[in-house]
Each structure stands twice: as structure tokens, then as C-alpha cells.
Biopython code that builds the backbone (N, CA, C, O; Angstrom):
import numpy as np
from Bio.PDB.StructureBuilder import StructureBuilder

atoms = [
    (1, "UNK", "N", (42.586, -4.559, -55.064)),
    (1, "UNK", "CA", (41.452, -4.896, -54.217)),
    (1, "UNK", "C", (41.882, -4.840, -52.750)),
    (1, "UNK", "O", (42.949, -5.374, -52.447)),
    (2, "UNK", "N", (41.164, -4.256, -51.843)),
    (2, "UNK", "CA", (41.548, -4.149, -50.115)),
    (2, "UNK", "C", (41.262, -5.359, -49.769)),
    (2, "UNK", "O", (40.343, -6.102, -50.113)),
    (3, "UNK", "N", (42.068, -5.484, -49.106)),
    (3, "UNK", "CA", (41.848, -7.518, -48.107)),
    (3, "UNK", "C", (41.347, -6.500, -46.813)),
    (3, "UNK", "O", (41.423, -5.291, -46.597)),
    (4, "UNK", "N", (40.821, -7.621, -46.120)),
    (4, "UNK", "CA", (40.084, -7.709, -44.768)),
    (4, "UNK", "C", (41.417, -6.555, -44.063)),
    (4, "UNK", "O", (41.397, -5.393, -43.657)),
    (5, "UNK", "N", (42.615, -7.743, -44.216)),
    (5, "UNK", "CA", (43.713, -7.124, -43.120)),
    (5, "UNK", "C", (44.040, -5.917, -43.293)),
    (5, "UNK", "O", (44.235, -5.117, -42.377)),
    (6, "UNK", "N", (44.134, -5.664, -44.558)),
    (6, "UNK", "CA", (44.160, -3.998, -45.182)),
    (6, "UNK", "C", (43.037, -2.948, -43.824)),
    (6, "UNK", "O", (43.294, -2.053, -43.019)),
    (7, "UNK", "N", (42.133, -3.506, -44.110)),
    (7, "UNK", "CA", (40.574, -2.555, -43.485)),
    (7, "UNK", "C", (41.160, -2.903, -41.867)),
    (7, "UNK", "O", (40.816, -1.959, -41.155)),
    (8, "UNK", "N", (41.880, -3.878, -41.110)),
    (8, "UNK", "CA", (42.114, -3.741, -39.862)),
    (8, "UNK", "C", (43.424, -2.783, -39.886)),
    (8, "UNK", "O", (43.643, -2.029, -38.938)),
    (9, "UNK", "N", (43.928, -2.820, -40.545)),
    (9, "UNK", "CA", (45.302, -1.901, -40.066)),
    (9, "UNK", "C", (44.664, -0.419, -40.346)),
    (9, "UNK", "O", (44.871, 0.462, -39.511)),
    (10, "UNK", "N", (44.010, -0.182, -41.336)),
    (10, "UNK", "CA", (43.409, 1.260, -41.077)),
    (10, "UNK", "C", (43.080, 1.825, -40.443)),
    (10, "UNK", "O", (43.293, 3.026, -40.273)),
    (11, "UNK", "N", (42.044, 0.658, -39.542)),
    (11, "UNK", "CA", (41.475, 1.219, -38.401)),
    (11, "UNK", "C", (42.461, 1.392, -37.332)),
    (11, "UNK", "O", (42.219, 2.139, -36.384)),
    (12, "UNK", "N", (43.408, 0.831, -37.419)),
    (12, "UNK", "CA", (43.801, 0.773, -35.946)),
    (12, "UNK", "C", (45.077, 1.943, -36.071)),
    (12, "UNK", "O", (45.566, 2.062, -34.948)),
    (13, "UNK", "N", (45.854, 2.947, -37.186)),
    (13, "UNK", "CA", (46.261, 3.796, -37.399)),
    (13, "UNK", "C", (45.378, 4.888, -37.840)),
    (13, "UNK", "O", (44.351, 4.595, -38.452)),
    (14, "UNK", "N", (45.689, 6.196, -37.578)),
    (14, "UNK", "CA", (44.729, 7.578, -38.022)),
    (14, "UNK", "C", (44.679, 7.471, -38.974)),
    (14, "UNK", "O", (45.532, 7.054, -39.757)),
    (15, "UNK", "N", (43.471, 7.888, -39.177)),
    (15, "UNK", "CA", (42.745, 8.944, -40.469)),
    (15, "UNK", "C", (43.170, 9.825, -41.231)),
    (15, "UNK", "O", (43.861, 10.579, -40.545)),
    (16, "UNK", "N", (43.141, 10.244, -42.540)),
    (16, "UNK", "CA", (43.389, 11.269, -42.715)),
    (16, "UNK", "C", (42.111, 11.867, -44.258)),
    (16, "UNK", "O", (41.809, 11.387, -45.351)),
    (17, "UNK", "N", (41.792, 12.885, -43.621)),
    (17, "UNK", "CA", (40.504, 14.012, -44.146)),
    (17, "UNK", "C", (41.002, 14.189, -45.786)),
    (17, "UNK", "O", (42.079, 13.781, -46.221)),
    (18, "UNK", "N", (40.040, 14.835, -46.511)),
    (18, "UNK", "CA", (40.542, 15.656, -47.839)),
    (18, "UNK", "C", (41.188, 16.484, -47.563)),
    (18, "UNK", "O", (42.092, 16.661, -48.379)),
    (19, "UNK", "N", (41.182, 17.078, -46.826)),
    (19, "UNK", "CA", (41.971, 18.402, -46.476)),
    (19, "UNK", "C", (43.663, 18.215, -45.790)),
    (19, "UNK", "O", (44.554, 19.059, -45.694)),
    (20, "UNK", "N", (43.651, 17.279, -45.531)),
    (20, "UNK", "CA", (45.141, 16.641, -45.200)),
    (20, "UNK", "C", (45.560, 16.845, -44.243)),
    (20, "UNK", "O", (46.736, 17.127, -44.011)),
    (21, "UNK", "N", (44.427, 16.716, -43.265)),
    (21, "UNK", "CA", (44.884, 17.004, -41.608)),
    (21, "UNK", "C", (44.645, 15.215, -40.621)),
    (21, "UNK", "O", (43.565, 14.783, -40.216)),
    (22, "UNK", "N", (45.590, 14.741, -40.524)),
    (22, "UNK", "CA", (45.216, 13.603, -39.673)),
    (22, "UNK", "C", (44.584, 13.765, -38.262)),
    (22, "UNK", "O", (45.043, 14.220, -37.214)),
    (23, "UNK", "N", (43.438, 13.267, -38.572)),
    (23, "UNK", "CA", (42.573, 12.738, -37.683)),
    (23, "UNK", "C", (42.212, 11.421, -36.653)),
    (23, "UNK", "O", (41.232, 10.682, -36.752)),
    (24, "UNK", "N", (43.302, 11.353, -35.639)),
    (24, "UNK", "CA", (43.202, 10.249, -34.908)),
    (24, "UNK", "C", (42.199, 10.319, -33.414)),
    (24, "UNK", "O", (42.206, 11.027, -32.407)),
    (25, "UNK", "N", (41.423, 9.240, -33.885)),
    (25, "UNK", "CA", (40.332, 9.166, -33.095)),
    (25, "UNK", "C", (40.565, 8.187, -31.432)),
    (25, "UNK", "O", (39.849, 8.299, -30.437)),
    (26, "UNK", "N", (41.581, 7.423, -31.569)),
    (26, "UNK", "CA", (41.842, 7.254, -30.154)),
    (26, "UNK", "C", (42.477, 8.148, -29.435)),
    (26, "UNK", "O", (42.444, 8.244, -28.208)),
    (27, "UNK", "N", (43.218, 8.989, -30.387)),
    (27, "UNK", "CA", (44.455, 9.897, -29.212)),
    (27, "UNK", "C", (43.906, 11.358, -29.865)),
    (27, "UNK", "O", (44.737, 11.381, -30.773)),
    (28, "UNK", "N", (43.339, 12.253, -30.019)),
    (28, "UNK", "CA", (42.996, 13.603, -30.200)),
    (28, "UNK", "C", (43.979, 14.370, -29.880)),
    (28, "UNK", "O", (44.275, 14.252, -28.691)),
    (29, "UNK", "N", (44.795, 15.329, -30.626)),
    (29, "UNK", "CA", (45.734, 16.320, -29.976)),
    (29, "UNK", "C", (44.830, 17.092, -29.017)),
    (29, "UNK", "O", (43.649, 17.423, -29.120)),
    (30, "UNK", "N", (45.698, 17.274, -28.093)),
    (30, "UNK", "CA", (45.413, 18.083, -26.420)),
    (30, "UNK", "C", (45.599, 19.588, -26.991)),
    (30, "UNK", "O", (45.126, 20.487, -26.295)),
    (31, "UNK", "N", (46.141, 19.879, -27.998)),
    (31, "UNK", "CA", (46.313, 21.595, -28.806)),
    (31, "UNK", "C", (45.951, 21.706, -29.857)),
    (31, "UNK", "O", (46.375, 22.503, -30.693)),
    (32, "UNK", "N", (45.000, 20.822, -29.994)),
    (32, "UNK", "CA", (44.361, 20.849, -31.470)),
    (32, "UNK", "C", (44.090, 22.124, -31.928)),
    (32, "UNK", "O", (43.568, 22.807, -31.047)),
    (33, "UNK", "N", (44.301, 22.884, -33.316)),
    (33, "UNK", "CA", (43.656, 24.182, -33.487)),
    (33, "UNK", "C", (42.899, 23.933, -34.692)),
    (33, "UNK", "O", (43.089, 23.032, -35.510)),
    (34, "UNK", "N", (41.970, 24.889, -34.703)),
    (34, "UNK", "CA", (40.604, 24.630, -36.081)),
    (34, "UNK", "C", (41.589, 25.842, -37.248)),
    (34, "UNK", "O", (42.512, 26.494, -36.758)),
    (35, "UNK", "N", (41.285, 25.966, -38.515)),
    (35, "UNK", "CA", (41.589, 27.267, -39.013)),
    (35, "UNK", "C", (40.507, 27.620, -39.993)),
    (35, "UNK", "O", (40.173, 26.815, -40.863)),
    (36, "UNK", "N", (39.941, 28.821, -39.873)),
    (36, "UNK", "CA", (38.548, 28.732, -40.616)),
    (36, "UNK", "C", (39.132, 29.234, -42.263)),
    (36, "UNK", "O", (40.242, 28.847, -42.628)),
    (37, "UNK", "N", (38.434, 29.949, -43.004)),
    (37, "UNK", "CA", (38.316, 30.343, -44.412)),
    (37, "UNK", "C", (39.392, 31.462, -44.349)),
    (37, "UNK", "O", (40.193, 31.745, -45.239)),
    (38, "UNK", "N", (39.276, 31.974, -43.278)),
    (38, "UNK", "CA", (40.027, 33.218, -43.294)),
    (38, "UNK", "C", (41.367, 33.195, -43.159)),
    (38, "UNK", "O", (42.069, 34.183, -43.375)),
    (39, "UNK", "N", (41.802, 32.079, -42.798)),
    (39, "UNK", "CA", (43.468, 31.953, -42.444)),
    (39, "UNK", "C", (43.400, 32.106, -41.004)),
    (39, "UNK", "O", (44.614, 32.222, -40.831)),
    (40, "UNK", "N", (42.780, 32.219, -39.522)),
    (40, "UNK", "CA", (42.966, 32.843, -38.482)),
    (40, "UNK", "C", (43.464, 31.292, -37.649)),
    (40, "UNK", "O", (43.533, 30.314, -38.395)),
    (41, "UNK", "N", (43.622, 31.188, -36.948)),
    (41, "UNK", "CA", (43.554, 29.987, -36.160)),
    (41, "UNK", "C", (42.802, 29.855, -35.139)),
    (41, "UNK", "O", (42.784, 30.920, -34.521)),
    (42, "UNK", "N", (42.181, 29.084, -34.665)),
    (42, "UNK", "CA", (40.900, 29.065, -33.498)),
    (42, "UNK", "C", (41.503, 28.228, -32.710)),
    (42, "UNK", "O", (42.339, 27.441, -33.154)),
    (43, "UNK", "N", (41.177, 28.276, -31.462)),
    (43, "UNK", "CA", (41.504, 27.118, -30.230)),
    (43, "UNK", "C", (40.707, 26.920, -30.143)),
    (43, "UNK", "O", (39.833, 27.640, -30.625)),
    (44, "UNK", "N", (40.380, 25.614, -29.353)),
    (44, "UNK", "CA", (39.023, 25.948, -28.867)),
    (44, "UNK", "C", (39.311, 25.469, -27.338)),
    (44, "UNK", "O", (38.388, 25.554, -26.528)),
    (45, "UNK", "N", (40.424, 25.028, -26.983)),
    (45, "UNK", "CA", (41.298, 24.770, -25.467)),
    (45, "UNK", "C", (41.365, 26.115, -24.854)),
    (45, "UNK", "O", (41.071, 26.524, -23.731)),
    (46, "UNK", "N", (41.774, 26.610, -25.777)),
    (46, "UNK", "CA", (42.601, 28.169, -25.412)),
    (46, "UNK", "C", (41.920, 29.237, -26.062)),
    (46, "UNK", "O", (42.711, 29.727, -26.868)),
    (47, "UNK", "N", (40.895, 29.792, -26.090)),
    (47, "UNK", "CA", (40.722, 31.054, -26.844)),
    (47, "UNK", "C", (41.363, 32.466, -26.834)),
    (47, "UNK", "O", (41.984, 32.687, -25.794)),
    (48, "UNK", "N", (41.362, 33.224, -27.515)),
    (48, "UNK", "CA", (41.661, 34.633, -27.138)),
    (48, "UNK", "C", (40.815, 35.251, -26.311)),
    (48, "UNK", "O", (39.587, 35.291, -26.236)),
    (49, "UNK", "N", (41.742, 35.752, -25.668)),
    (49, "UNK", "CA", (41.253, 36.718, -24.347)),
    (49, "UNK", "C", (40.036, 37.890, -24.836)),
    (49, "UNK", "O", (38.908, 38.169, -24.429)),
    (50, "UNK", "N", (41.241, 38.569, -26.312)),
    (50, "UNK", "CA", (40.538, 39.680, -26.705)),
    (50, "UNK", "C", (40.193, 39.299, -28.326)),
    (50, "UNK", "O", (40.989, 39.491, -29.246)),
    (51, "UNK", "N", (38.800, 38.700, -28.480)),
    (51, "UNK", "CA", (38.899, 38.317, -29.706)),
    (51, "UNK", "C", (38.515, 39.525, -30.592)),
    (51, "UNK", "O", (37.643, 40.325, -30.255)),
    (52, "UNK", "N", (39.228, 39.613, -31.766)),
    (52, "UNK", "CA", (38.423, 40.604, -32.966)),
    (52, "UNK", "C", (38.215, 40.296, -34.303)),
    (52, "UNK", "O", (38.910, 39.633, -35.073)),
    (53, "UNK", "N", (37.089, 40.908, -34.482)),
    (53, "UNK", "CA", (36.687, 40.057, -35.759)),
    (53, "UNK", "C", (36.918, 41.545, -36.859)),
    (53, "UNK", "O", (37.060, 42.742, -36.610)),
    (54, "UNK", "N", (36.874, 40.883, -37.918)),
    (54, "UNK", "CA", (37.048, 41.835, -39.092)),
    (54, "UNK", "C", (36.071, 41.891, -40.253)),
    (54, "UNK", "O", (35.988, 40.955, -41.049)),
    (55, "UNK", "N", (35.501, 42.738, -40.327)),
    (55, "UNK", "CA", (34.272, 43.135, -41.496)),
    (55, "UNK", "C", (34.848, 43.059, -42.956)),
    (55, "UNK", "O", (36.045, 42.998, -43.237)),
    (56, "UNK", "N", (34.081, 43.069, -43.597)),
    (56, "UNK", "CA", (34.981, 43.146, -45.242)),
    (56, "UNK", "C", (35.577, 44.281, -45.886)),
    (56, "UNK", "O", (36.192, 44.133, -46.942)),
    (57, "UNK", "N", (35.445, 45.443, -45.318)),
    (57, "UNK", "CA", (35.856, 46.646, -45.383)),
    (57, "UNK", "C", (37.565, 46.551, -44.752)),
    (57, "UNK", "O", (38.241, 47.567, -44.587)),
    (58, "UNK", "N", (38.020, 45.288, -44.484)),
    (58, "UNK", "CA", (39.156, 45.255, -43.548)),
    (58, "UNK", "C", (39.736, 46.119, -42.212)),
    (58, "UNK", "O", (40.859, 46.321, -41.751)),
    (59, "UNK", "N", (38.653, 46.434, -41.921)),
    (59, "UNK", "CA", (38.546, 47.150, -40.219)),
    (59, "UNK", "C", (38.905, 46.359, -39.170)),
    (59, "UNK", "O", (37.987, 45.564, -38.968)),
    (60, "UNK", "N", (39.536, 46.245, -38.633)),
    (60, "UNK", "CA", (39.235, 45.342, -37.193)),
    (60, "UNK", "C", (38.199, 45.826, -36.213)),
    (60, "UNK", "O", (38.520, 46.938, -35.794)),
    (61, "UNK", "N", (36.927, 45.330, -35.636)),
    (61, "UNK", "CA", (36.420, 45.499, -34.898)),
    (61, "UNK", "C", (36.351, 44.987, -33.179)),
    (61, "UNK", "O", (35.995, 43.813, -33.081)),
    (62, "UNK", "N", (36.527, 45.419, -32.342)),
    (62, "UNK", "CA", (36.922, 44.714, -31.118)),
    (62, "UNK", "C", (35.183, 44.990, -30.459)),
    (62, "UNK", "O", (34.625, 46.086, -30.507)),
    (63, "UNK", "N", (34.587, 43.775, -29.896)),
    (63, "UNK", "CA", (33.871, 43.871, -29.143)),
    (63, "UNK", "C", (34.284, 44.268, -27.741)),
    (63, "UNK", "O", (33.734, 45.306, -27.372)),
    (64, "UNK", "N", (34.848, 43.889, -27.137)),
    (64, "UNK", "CA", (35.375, 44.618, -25.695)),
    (64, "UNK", "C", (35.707, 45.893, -25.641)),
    (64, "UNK", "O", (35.328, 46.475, -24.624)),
    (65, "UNK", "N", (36.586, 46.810, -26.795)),
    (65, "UNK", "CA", (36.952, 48.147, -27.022)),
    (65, "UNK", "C", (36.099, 48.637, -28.312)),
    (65, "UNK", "O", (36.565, 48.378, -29.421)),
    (66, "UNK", "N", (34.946, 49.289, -28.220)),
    (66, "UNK", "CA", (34.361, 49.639, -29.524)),
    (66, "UNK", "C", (34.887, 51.288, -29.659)),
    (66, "UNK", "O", (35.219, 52.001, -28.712)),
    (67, "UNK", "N", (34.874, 51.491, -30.429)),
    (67, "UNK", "CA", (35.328, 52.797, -30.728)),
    (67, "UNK", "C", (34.568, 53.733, -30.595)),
    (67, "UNK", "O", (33.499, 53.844, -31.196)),
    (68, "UNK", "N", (35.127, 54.706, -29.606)),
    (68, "UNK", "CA", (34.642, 56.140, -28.837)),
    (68, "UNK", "C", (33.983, 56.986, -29.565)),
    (68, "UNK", "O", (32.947, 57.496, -29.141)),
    (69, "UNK", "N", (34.606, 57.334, -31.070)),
    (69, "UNK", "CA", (33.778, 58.213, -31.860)),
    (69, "UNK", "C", (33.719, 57.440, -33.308)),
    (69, "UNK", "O", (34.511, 57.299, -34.239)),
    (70, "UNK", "N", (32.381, 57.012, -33.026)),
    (70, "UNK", "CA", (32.080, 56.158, -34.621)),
    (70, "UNK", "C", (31.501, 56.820, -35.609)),
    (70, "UNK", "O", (30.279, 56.967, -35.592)),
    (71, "UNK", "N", (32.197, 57.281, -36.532)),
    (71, "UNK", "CA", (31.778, 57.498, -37.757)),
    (71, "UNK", "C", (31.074, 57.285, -38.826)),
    (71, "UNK", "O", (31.071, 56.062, -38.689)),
    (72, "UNK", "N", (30.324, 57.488, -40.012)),
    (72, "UNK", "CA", (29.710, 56.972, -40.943)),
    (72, "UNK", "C", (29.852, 57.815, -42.099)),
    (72, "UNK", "O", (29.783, 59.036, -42.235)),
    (73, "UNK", "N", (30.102, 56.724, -43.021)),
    (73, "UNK", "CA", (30.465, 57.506, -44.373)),
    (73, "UNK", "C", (29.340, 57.182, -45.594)),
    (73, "UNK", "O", (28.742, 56.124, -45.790)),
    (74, "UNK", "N", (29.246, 58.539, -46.399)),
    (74, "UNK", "CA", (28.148, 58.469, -47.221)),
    (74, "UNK", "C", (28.935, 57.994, -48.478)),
    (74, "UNK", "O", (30.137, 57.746, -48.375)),
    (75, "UNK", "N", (28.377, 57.882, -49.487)),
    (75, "UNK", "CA", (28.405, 57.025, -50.869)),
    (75, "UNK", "C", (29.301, 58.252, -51.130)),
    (75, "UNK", "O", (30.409, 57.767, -51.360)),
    (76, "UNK", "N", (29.398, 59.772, -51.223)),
    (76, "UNK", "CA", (29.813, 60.765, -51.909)),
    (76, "UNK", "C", (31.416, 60.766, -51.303)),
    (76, "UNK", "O", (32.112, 61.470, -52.034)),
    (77, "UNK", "N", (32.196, 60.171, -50.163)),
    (77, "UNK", "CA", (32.980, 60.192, -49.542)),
    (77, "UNK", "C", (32.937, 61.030, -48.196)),
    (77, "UNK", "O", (34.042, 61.096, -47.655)),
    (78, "UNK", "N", (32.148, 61.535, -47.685)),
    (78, "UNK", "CA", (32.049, 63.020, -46.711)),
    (78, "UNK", "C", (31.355, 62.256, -45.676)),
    (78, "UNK", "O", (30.136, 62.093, -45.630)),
    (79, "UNK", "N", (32.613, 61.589, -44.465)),
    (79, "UNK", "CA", (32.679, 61.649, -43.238)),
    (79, "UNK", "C", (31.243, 62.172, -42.386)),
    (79, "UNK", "O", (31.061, 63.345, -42.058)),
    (80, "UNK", "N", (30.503, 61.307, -42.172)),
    (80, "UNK", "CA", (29.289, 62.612, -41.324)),
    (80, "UNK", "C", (29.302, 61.633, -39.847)),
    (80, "UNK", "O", (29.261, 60.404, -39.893)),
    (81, "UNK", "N", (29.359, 62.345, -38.681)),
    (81, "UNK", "CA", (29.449, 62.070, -37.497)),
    (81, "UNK", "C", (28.140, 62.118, -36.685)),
    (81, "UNK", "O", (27.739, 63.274, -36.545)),
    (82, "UNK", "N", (27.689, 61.572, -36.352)),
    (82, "UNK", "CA", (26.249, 61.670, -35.521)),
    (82, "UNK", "C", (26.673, 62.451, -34.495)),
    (82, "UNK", "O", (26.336, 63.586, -34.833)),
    (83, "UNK", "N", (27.233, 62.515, -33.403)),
    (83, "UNK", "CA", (27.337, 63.537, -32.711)),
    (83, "UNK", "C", (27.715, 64.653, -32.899)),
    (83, "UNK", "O", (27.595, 65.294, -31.855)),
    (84, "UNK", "N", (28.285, 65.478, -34.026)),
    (84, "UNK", "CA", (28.842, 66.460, -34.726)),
    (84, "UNK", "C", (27.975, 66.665, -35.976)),
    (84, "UNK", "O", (28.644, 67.319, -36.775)),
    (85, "UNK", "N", (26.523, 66.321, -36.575)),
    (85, "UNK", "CA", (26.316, 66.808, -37.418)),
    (85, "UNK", "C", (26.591, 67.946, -39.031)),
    (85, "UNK", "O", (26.876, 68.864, -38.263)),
    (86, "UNK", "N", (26.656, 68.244, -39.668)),
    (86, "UNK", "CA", (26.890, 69.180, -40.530)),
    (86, "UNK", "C", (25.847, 70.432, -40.392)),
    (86, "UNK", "O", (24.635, 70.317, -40.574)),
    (87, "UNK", "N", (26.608, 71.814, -39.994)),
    (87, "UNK", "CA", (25.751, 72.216, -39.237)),
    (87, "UNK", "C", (24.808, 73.446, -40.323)),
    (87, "UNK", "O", (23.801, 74.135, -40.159)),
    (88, "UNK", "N", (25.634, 73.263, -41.268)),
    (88, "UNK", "CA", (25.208, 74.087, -42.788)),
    (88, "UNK", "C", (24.982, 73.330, -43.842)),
    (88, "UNK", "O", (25.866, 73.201, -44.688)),
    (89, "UNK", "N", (23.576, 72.606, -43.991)),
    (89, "UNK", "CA", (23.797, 71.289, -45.068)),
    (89, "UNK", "C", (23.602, 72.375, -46.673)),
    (89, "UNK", "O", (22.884, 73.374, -46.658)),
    (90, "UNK", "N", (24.323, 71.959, -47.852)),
    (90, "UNK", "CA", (23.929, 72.693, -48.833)),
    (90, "UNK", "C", (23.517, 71.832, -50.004)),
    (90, "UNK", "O", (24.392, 71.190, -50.585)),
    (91, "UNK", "N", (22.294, 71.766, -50.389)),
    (91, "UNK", "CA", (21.865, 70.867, -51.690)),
    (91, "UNK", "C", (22.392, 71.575, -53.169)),
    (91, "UNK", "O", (22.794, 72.726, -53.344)),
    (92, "UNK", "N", (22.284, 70.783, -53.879)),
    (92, "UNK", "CA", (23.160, 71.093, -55.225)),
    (92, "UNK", "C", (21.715, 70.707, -55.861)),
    (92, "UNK", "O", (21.047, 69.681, -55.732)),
    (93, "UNK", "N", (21.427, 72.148, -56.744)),
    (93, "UNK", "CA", (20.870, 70.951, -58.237)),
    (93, "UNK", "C", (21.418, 70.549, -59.521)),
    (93, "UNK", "O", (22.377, 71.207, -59.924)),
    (94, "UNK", "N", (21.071, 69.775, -60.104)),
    (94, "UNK", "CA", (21.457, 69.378, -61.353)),
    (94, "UNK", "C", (22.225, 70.148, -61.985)),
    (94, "UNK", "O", (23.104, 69.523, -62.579)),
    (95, "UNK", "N", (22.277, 71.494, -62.139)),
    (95, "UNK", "CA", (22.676, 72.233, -63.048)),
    (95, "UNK", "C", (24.144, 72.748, -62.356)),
    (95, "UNK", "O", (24.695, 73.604, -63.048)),
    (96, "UNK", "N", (24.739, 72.448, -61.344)),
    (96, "UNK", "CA", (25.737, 72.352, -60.225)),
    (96, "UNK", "C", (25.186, 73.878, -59.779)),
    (96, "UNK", "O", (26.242, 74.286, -59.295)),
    (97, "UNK", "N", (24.551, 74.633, -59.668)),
    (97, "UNK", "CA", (24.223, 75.488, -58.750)),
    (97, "UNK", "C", (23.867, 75.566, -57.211)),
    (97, "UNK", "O", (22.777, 75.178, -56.792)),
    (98, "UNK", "N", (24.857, 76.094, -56.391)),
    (98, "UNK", "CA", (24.691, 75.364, -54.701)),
    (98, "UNK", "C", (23.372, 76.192, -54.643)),
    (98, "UNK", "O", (23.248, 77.220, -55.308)),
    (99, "UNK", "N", (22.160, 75.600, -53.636)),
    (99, "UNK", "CA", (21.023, 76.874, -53.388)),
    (99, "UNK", "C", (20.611, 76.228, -51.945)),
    (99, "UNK", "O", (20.039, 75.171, -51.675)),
    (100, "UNK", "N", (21.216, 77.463, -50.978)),
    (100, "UNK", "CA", (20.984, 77.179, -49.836)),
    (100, "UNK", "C", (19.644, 77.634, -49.378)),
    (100, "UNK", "O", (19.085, 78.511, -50.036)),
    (101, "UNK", "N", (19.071, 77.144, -48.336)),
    (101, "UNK", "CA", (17.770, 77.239, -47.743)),
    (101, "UNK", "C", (17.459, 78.473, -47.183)),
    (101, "UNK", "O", (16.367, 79.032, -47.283)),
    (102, "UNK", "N", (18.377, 78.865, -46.628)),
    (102, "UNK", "CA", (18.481, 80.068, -45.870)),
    (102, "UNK", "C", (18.688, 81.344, -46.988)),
    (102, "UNK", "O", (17.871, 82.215, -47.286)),
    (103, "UNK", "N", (19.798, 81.180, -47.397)),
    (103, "UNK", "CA", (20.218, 82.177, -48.028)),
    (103, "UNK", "C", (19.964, 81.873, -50.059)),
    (103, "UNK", "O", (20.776, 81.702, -50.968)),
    (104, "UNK", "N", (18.639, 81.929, -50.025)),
    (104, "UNK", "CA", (18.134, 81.370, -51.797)),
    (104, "UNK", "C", (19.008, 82.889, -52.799)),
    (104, "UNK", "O", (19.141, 84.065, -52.459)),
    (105, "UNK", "N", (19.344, 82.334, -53.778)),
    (105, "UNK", "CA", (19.415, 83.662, -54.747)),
    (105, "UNK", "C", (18.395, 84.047, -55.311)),
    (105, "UNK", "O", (17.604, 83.334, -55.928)),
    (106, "UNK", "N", (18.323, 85.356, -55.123)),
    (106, "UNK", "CA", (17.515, 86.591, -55.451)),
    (106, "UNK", "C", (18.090, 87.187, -56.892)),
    (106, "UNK", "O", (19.237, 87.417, -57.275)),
    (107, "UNK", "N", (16.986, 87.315, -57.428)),
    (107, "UNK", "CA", (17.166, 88.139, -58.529)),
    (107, "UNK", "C", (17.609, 87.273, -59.726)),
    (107, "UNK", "O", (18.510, 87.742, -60.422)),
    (108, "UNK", "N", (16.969, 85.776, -60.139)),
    (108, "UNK", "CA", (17.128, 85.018, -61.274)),
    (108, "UNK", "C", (16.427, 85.587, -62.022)),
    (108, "UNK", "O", (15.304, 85.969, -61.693)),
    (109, "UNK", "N", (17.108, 85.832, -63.594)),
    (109, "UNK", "CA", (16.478, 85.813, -64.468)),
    (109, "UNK", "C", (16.364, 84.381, -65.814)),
    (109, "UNK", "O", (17.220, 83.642, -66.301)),
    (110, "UNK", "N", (14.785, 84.530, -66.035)),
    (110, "UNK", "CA", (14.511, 83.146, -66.625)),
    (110, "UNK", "C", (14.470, 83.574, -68.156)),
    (110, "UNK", "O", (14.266, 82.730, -69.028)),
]
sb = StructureBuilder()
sb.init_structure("model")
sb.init_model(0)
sb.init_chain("A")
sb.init_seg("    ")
for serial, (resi, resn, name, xyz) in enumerate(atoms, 1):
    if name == "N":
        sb.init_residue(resn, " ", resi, " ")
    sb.init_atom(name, np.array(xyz, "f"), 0.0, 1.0, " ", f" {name:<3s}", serial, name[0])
structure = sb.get_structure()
């Protein structure tokens, strides 16, 4: 059973969380750091200059430096560039026969 004196000495020494970080509420560390889900460490005294965050694809993305030529990739693996387009697109049908728009084959027999 806790006695009274028990509940004064608690108070008057830190805290400590589920997570097992002591928490003292008269004296706060002056370098306290947060650490989120990800493992990173946060200041919040000190931040990073150049912060970057990371997508789930494990990219680093930098807001201050975004990248000059951004890419996008389709489900099939094939790189397609918005400023560089594909400048000969060729559809496939089902039957793996390529049949280009321009140049259709002539002379099927059914």
C-alpha cells in the first residue's frame, strides 16, 4: 500500500513515462531530443538546417534541393519522363502482336 510520504517523495523526484524516458518537470533538459516512429531524432532547440524527409519507396526527398529531372515510373517498369516523352508509343494486343498507328500491317489474312 503507498503511504502519503511515498506520494511526497514522488513528486518531488522525476517521472518516468512507459516508454522509459524520465520526465522531470522542474528541471527540463535544455537538449532535450523527441525520436519519432522512424528512428530519426528531432530537436526542437536545434533543428536541421536541411531537413529531408523520406517516402516509403525509401527515396530521400529534400525540399530545399528537389530534383532537376523528375521522373515517373509506370506499373510495367519503363521510366517515362515528362519532358522527354516517348516519341514512338507502340500498343501491343493480346495476342503479343506490336500494331503501330502509323505503320498498321497490311495484308492480314483471317
Amino acid at each position: 500500500m503507498i503511504t502519503a510520504e511515498e506520494i511526497e517523495q514522488n513528486k518531488e523526484s522525476s517521472e518516468q513515462n512507459t516508454g522509459g524516458l524520465a520526465l522531470s518537470e522542474e528541471k527540463p533538459s535544455e537538449g532535450s531530443c523527441e525520436q519519432n516512429k522512424g528512428g530519426v531524432a528531432l530537436s526542437e532547440e536545434k533543428p536541421s538546417e536541411e531537413p529531408c524527409e523520406q517516402n516509403k519507396g525509401g527515396v530521400a526527398l529534400s525540399e530545399e534541393k528537389p530534383s532537376e529531372e523528375p521522373c515517373e515510373q509506370t506499373k510495367g517498369g519503363v521510366a517515362l519522363s515528362e519532358e522527354n516523352p516517348i516519341e514512338e508509343p507502340c500498343e501491343q494486343t493480346k495476342g503479343g502482336v506490336a500494331l503501330s498507328e502509323e505503320n498498321p500491317i497490311e495484308g492480314i489474312l483471317i
